[in-house]
C-alpha positions in Angstrom: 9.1 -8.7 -5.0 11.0 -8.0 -1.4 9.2 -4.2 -1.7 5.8 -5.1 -2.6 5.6 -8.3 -0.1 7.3 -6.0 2.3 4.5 -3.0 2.2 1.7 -5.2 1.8 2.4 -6.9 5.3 3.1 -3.2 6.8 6.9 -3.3 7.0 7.6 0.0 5.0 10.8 0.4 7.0 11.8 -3.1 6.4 10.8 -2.3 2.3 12.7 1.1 2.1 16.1 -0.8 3.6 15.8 -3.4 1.2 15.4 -0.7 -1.4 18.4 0.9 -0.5 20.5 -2.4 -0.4 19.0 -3.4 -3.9 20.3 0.3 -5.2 23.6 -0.9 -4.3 23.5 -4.2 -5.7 21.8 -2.6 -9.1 24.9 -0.6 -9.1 27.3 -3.1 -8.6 25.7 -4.6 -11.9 26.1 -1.5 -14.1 22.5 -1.0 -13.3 23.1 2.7 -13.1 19.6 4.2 -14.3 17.2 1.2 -12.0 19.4 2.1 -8.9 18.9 5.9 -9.3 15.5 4.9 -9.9 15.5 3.2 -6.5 17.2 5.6 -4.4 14.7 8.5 -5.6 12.0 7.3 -4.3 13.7 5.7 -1.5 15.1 8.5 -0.1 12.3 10.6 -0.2 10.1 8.2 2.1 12.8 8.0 4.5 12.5 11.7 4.5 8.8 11.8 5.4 9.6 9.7 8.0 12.4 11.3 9.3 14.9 8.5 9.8 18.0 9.7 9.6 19.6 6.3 9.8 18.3 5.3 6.5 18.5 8.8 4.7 22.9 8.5 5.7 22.3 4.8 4.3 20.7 6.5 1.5 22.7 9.0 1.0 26.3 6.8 1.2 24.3 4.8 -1.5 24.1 7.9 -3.3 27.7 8.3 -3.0 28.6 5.1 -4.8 26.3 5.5 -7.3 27.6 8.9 -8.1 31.6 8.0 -8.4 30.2 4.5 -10.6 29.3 7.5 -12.8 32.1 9.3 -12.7 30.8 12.6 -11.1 33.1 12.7 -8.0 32.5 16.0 -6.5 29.0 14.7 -6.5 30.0 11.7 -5.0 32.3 13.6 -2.2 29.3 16.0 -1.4 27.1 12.8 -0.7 29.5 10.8 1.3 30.0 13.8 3.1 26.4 14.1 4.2 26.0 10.4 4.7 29.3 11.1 6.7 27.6 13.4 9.1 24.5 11.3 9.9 26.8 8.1 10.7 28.9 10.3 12.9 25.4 12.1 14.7 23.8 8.7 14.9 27.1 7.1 16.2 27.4 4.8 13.5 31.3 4.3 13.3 31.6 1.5 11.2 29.4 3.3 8.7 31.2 6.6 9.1 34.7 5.2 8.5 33.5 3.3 5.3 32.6 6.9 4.0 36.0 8.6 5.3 37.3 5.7 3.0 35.2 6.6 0.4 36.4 9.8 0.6 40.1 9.4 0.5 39.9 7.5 -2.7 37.7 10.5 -4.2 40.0 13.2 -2.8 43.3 13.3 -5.1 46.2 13.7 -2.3 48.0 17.0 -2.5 
């Protein structure tokens, strides 16, 4: 309902964050298949517009949903992406919740 009220007004960007932050909530359920669902589709129209805020929110999104399915390297390569566009777009908090991420994923030698 928040996507479809959201484009109808005209507030794509506004729809496309609140798909992202109903990917991690679907995931947080167990949802596994309706969040990928969410974060295909989602990622590919921030994308085409080429907001690289959302595609790192994307992207970290990604992350989480990969190590809920047990596919860690995936998981690492994503938070290290979404790792990259926090740090470019000075997004500290964001970019020390995926170092985080990281360290959980990344067995210590």
């Amino acid at each position: 309902m928040v996507l479809e009220k959201g484009k109808v007004v005209g507030w794509q960007r506004f729809a496309n964050y609140a798909q992202n932050f109903l990917a991690d909530i679907a995931i947080v359920k167990g949802n596994l298949q309706d969040a990928e669902r969410l974060l295909q589709s989602g990622l590919g129209e921030a994308k085409s517009n080429s907001e690289k805020r959302r595609i790192a929110h994307y992207q970290a999104t990604y992350a989480r949903l990969e190590r809920a399915k047990g596919n860690f390297a995936q998981a690492c390569e994503w938070a290290d992406k979404a790792l990259e566009g926090f740090k470019v777009e000075g997004m500290a908090w964001d970019a020390e919740d995926m170092r985080s991420l990281l360290e959980e994923l990344t067995p210590s030698q």
